[in-house]
C-alpha positions as CSV (number, residue, x, y, z in Angstrom):
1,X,0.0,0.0,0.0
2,X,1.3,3.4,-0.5
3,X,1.2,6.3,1.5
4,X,0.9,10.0,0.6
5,X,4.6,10.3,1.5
6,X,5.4,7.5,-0.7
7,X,3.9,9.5,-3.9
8,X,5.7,12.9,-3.1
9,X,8.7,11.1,-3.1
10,X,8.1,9.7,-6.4
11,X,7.6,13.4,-7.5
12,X,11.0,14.6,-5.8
13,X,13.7,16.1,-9.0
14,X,16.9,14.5,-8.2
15,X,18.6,16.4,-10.3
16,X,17.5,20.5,-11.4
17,X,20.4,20.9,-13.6
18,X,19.3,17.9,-16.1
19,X,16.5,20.1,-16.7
20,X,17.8,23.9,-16.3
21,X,20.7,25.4,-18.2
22,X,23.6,26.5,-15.7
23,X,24.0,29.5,-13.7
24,X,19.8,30.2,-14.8
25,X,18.5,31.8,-11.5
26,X,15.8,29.5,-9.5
27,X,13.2,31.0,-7.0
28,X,12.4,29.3,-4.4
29,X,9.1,30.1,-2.7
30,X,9.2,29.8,1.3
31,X,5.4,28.5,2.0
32,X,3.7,29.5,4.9
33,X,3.3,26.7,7.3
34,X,6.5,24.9,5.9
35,X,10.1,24.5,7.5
36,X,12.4,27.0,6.3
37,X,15.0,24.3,6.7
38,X,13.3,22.1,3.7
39,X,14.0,26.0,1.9
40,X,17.9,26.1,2.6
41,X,18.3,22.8,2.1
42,X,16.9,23.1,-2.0
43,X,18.8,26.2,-2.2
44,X,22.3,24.8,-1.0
45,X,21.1,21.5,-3.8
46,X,20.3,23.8,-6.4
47,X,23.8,25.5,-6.0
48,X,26.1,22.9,-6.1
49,X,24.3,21.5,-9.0
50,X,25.9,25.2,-11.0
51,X,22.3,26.8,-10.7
52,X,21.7,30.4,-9.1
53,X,19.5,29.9,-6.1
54,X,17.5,32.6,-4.9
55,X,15.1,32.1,-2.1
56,X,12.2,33.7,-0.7
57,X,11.4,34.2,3.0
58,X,8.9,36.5,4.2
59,X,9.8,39.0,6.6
60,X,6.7,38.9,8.4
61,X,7.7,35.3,9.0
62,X,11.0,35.8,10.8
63,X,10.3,36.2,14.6
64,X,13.2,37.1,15.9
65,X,17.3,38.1,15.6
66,X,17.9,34.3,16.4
67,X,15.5,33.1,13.4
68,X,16.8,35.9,10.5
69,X,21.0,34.3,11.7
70,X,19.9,30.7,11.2
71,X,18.0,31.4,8.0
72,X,20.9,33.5,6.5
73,X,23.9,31.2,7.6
């Protein structure tokens, strides 16, 4: 039986740059409700795969100093 978390997996790219020409500039949403995490972690992919990553978090999402650090580190 699968589960809803088998089919997204199924959906996953494993690899943006068979599909994108180099250095093209990717924007990444940040989705309310989602770990920014899952965000920096497609961004750092996208980048060593010769792509331009350029992700997108809301301020009005950032709650603090601490938050804004860990997102831009």
């Amino acid at each position: 039986m699968s589960t809803k978390s088998d089919s997204l997996k199924e959906k996953l790219i494993e690899n943006f740059s068979e599909f994108i020409r180099p250095s093209t500039t990717i924007f990444i949403t940040f989705l309310p409700g989602s770990d920014y995490k899952t965000t920096i972690s497609t961004a750092k992919k996208i980048n060593l795969e010769g792509l331009n990553p350029a992700p997108h978090f809301a301020a009005r999402s950032i709650s603090s100093k601490k938050m804004l650090e860990d997102y831009i580190r």
